[in-house]
N, CA, C and O atoms as CSV, one atom per row, in Angstrom:
chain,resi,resn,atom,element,x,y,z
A,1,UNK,N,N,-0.657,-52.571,40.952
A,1,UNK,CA,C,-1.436,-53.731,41.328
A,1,UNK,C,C,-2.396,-54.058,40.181
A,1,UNK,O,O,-2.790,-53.029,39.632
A,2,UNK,N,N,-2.797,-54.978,39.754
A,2,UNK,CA,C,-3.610,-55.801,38.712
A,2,UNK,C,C,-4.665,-56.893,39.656
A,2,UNK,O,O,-4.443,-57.572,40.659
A,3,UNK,N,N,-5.972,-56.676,38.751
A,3,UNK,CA,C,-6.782,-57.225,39.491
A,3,UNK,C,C,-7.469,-58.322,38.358
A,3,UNK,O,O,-7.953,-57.914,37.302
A,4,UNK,N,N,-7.437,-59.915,38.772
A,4,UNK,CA,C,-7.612,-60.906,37.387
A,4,UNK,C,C,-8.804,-61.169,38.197
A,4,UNK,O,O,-9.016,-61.228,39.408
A,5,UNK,N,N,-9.958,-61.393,36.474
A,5,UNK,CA,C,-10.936,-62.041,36.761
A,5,UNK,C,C,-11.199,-63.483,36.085
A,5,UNK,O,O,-11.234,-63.554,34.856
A,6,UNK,N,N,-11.368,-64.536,36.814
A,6,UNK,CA,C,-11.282,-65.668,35.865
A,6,UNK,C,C,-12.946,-65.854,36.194
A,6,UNK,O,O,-13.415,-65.974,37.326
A,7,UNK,N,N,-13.877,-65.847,34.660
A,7,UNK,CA,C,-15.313,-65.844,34.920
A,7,UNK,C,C,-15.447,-67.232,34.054
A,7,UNK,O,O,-14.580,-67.609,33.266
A,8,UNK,N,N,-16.720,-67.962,34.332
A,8,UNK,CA,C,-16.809,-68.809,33.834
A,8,UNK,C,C,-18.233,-68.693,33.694
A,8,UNK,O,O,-18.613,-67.938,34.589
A,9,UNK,N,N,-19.237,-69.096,32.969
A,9,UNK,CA,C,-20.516,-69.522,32.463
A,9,UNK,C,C,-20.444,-71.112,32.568
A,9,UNK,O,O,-19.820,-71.992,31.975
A,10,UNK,N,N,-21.631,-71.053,33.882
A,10,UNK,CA,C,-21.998,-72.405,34.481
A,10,UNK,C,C,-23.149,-73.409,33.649
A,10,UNK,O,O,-23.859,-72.764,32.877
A,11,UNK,N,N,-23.327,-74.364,33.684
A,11,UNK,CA,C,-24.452,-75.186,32.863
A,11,UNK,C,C,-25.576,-74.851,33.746
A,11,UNK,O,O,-25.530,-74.905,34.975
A,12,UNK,N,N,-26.649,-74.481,32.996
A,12,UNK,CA,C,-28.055,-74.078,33.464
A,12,UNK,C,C,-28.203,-75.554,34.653
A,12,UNK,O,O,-28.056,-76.770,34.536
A,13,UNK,N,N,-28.529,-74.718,35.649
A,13,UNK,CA,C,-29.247,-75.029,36.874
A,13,UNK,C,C,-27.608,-76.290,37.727
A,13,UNK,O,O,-27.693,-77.117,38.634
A,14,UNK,N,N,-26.441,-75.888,36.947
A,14,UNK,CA,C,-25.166,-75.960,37.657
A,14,UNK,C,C,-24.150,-75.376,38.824
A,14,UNK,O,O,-22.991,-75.607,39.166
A,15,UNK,N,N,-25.163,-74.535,39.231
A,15,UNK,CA,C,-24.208,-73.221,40.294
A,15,UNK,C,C,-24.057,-73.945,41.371
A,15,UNK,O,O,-22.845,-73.937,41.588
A,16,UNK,N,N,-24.678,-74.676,42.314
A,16,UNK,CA,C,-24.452,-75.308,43.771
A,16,UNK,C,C,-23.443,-76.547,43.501
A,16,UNK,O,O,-22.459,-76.689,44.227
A,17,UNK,N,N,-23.643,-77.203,42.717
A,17,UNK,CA,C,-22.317,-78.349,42.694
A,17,UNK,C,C,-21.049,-77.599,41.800
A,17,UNK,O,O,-19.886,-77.994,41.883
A,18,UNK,N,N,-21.320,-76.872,41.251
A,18,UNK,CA,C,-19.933,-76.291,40.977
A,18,UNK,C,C,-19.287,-74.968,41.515
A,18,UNK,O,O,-18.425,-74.279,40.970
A,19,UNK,N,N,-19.972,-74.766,42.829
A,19,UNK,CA,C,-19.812,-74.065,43.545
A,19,UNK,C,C,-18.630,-74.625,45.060
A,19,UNK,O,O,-17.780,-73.974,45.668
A,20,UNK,N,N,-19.066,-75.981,45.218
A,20,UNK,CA,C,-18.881,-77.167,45.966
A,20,UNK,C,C,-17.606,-77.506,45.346
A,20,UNK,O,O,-16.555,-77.689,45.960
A,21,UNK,N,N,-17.752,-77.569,44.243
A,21,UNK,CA,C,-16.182,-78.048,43.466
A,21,UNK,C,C,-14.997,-76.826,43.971
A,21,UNK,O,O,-13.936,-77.188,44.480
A,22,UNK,N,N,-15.277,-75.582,43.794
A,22,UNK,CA,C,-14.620,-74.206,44.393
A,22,UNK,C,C,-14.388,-74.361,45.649
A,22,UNK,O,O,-13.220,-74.214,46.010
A,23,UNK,N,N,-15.113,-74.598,46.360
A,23,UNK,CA,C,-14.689,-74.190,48.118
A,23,UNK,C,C,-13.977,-75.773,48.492
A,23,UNK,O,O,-13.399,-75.923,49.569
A,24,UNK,N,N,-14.090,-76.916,47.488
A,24,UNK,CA,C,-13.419,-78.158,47.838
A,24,UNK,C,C,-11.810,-77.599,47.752
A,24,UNK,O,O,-11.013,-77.726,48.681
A,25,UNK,N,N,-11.514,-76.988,46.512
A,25,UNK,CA,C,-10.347,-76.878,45.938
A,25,UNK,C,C,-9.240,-75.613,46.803
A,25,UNK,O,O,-8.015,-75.494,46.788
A,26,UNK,N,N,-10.373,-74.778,47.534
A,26,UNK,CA,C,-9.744,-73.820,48.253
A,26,UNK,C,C,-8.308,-74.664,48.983
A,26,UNK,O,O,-7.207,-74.586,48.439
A,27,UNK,N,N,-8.537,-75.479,50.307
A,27,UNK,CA,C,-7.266,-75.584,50.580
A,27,UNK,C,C,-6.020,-76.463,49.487
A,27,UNK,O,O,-4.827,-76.172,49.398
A,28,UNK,N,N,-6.665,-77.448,48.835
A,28,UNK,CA,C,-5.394,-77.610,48.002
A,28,UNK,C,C,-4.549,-75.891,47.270
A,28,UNK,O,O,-3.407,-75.723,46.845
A,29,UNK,N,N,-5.711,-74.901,47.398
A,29,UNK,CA,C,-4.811,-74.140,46.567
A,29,UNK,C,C,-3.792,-73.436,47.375
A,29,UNK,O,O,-2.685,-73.010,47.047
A,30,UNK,N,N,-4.403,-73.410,48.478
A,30,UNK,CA,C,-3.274,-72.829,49.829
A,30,UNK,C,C,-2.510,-74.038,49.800
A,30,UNK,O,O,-1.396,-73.849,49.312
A,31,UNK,N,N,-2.693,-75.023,50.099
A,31,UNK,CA,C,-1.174,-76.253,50.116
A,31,UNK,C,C,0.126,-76.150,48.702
A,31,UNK,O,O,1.323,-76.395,48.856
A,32,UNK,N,N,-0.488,-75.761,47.490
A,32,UNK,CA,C,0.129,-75.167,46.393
A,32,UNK,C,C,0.705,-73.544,46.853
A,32,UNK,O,O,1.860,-73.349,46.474
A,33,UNK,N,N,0.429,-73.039,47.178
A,33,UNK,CA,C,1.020,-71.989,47.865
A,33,UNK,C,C,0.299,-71.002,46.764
A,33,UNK,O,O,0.956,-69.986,46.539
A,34,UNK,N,N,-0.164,-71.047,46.493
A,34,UNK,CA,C,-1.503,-69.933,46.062
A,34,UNK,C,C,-1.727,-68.355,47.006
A,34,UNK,O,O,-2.403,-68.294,48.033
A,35,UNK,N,N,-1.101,-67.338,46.472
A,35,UNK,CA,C,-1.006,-66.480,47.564
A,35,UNK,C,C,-1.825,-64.815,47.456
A,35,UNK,O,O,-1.918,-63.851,48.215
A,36,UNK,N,N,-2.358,-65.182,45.937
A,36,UNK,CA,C,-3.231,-63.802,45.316
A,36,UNK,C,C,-4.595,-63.695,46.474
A,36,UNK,O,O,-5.296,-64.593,46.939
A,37,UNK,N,N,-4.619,-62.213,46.696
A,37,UNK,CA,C,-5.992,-61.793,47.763
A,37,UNK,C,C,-6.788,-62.717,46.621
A,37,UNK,O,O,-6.392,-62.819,45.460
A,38,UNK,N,N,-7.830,-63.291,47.086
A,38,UNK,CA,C,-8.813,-63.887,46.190
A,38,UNK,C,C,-10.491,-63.837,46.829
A,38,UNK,O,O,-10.715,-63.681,48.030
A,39,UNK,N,N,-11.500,-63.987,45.863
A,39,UNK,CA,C,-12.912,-63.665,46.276
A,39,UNK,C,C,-13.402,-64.253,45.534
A,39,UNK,O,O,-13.003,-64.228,44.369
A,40,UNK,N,N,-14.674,-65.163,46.003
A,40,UNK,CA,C,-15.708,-65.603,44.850
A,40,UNK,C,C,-16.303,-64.742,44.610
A,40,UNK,O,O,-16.238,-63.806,45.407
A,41,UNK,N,N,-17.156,-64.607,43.443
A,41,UNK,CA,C,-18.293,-64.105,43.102
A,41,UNK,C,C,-19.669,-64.698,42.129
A,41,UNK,O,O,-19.446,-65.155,41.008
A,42,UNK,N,N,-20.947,-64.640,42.633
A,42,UNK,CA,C,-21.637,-65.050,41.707
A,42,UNK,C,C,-22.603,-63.880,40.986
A,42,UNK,O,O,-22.432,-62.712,41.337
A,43,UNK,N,N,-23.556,-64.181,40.038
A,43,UNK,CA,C,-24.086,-63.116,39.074
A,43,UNK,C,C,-25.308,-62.380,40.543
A,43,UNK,O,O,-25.185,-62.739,41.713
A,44,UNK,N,N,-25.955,-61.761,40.257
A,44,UNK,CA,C,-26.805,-61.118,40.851
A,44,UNK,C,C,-28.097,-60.913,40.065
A,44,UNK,O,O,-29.221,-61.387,40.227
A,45,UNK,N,N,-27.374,-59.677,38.753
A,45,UNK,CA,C,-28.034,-59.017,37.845
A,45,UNK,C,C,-27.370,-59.601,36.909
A,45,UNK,O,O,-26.318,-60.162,37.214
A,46,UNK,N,N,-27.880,-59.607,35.397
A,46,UNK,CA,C,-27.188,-59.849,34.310
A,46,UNK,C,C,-27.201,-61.373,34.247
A,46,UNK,O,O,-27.775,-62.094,35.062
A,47,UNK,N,N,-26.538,-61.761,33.239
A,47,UNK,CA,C,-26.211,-63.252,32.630
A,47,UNK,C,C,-26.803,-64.379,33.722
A,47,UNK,O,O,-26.456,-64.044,34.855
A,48,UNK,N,N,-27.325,-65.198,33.723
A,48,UNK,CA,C,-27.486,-66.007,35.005
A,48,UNK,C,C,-26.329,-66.752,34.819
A,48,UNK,O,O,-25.599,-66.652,33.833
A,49,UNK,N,N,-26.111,-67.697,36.010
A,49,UNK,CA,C,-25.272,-68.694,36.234
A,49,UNK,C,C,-23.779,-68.567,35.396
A,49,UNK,O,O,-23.194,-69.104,34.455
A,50,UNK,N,N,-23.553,-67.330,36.540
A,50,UNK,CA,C,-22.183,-66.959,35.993
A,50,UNK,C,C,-21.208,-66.715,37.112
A,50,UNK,O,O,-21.535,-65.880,37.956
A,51,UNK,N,N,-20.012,-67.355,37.236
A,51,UNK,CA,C,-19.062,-67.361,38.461
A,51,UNK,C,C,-17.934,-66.344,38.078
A,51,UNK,O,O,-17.615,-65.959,36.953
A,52,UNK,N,N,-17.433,-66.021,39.244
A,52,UNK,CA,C,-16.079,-65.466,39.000
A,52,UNK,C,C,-15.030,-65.621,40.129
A,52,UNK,O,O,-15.433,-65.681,41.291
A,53,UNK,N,N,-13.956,-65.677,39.904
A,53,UNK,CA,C,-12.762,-65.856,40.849
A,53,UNK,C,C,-12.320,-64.839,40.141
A,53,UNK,O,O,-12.323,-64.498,38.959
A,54,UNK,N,N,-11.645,-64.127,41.927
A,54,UNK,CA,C,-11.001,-62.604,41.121
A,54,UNK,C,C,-9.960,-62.822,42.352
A,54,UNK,O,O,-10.160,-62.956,43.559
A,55,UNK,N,N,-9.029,-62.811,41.743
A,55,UNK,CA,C,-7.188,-62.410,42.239
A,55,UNK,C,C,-6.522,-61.345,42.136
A,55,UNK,O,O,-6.251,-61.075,40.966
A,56,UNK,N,N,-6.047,-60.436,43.094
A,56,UNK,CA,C,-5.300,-59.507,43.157
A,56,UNK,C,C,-3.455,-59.710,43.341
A,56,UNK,O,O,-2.988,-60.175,44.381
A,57,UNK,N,N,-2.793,-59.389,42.460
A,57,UNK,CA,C,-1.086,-59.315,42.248
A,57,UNK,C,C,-0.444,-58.548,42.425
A,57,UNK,O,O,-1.153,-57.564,42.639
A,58,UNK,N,N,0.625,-58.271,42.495
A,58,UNK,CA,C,1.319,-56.885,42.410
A,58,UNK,C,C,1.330,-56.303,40.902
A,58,UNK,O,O,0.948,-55.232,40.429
A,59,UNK,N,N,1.942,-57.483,40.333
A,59,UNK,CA,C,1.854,-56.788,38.776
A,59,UNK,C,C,1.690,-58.558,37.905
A,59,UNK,O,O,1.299,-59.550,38.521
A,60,UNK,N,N,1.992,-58.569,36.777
A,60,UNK,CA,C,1.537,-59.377,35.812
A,60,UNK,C,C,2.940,-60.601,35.849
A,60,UNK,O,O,2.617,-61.668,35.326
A,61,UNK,N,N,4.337,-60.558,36.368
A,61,UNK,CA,C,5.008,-61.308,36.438
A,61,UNK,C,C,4.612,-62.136,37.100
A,61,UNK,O,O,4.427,-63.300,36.743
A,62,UNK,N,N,4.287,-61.386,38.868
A,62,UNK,CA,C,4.006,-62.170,40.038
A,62,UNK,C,C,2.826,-63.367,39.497
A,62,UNK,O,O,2.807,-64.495,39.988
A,63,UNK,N,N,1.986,-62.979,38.553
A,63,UNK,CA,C,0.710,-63.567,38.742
A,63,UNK,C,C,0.911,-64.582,37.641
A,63,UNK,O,O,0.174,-65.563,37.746
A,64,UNK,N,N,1.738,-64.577,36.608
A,64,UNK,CA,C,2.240,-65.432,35.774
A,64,UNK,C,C,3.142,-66.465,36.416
A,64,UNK,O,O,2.965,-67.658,36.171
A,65,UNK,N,N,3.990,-66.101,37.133
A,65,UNK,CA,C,4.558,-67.233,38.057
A,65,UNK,C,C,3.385,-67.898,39.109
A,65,UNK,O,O,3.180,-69.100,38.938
A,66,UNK,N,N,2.941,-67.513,39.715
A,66,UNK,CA,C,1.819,-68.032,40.401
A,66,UNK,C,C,1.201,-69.121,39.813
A,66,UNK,O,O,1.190,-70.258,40.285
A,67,UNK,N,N,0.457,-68.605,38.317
A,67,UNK,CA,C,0.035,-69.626,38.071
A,67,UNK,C,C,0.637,-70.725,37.644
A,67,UNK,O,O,0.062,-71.742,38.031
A,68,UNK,N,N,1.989,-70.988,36.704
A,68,UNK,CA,C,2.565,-71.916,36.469
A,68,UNK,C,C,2.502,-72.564,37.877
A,68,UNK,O,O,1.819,-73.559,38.118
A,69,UNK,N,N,3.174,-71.999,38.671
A,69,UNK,CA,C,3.304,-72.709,39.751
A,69,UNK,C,C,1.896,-73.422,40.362
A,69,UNK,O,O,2.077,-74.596,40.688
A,70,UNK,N,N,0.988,-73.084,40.501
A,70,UNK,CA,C,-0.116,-74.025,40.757
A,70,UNK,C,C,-0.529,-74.798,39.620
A,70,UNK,O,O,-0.194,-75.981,39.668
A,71,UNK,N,N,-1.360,-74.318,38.315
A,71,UNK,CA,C,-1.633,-75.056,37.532
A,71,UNK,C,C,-0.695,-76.070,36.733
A,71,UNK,O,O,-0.903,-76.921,35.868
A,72,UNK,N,N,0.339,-75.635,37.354
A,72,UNK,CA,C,1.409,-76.685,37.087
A,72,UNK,C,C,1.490,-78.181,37.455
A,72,UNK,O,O,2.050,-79.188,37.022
A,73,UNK,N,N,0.574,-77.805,38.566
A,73,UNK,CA,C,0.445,-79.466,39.597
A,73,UNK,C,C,-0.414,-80.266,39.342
A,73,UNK,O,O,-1.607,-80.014,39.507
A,74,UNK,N,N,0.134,-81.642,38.785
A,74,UNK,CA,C,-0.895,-82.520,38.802
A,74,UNK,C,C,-2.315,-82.836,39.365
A,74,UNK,O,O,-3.328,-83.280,38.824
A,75,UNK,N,N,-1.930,-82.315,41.092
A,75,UNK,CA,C,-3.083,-81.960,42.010
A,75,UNK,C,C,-3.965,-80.831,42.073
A,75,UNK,O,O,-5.082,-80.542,42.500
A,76,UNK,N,N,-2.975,-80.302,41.456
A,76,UNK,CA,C,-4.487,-79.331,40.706
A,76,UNK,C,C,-5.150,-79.229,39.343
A,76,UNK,O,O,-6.076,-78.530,38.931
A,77,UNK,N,N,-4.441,-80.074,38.819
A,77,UNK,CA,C,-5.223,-81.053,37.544
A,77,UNK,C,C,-6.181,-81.578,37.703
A,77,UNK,O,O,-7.241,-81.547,37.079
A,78,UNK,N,N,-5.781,-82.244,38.791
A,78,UNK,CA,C,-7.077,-83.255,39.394
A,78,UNK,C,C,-8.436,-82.727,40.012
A,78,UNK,O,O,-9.457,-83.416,39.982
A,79,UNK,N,N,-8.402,-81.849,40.402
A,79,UNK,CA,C,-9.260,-81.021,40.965
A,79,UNK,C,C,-10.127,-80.045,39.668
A,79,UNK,O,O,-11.336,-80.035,39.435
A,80,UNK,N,N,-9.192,-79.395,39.081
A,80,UNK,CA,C,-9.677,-78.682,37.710
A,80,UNK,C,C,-10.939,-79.958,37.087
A,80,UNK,O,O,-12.164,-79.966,36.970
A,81,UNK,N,N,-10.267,-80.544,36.918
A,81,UNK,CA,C,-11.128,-81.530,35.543
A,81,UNK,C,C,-12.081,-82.098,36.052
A,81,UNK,O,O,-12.682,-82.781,35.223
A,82,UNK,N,N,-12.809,-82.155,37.781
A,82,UNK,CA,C,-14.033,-81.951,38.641
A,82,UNK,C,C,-14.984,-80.573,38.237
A,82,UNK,O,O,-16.205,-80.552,38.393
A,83,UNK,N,N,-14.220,-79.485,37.715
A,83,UNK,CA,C,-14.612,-78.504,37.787
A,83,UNK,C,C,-15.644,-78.415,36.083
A,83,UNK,O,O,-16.858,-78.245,35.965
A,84,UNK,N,N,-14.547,-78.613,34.937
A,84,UNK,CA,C,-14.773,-78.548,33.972
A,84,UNK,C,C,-16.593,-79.053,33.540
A,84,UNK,O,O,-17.417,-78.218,33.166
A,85,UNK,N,N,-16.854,-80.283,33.672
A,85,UNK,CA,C,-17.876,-80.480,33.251
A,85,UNK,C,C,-19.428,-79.239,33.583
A,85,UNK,O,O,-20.345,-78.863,32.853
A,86,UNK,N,N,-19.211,-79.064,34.437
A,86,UNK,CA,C,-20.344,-77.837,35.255
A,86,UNK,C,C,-20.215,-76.582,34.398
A,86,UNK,O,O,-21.092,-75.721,34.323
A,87,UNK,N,N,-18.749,-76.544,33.597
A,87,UNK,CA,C,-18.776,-75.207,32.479
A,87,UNK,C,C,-19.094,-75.211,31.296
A,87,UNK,O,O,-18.818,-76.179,30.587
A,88,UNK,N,N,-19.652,-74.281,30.887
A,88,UNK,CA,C,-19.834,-73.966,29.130
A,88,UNK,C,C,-18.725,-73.373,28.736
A,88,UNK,O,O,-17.993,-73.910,27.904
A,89,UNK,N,N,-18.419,-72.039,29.347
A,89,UNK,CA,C,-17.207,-71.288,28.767
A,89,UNK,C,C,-16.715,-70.503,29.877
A,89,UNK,O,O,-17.299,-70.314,30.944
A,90,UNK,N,N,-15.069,-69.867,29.361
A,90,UNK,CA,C,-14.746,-69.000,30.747
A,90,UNK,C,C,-13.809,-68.417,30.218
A,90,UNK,O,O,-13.296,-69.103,29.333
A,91,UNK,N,N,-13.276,-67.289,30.389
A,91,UNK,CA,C,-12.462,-66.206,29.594
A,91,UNK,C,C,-11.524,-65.263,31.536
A,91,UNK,O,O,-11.801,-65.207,32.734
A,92,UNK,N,N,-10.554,-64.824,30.704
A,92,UNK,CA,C,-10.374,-63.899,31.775
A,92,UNK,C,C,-9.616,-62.411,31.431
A,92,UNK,O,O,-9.117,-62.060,30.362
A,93,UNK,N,N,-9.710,-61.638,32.757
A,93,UNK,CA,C,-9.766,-60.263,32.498
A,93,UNK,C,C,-8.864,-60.138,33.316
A,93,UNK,O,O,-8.523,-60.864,34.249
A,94,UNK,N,N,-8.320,-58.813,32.798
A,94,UNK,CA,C,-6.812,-58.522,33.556
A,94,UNK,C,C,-6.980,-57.067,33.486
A,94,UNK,O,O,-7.242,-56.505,32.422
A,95,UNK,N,N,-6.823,-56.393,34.690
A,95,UNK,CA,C,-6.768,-54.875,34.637
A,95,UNK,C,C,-5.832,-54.196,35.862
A,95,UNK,O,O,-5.579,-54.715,36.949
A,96,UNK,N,N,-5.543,-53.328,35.535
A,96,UNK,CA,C,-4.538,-52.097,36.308
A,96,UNK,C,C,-5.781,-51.513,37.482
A,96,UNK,O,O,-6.921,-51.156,37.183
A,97,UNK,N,N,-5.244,-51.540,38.704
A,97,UNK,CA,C,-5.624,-51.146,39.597
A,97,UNK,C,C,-5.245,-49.500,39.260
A,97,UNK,O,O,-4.313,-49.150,38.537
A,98,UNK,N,N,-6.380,-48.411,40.094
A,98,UNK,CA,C,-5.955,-47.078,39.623
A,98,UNK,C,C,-5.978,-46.359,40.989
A,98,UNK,O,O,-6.959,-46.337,41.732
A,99,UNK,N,N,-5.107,-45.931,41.170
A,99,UNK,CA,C,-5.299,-45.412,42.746
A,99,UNK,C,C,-4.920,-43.985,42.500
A,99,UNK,O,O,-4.918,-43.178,43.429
């Protein structure tokens, strides 16, 4: 199992409307068939105004098809590029679950 973090660094004093943009986009991503366990997260400690979406896969194929398959969609184009302006930057992390 692999656990992805997609983090993003929000524009100072940006977290509630681009927070709003996230929970808008939730069901289009279930209508895309979006099927990774998924969780928001925001900062606590550390960096301010910093988000994360974290997805759990079986392994790195599943989650590579996944995404073509959603970010593939125009309709979730449309939704993304709502999102974009509220960001500075966003990177992501990919790791092996260890059981």
């Amino acid at each position: 199992m692999i656990v992805v973090r997609n983090v993003f660094r929000l524009k100072f004093g940006q977290a509630k409307p681009a927070l709003a943009v996230w929970k808008e986009g939730g069901p289009l991503m279930k209508k895309l068939g979006f099927s990774g366990g998924s969780r928001m997260l925001t900062d606590l400690v550390g960096p301010s105004y910093t988000f994360v979406f974290e997805n759990t896969y079986d392994n790195l194929t599943m989650m590579e098809s996944e995404m073509k398959k959603v970010m593939g969609s125009p309709d979730w184009r449309t939704w993304y590029d709502k999102l974009v302006p509220y960001c500075e930057e966003g990177y992501r992390e990919v790791f092996n679950v260890v059981e």
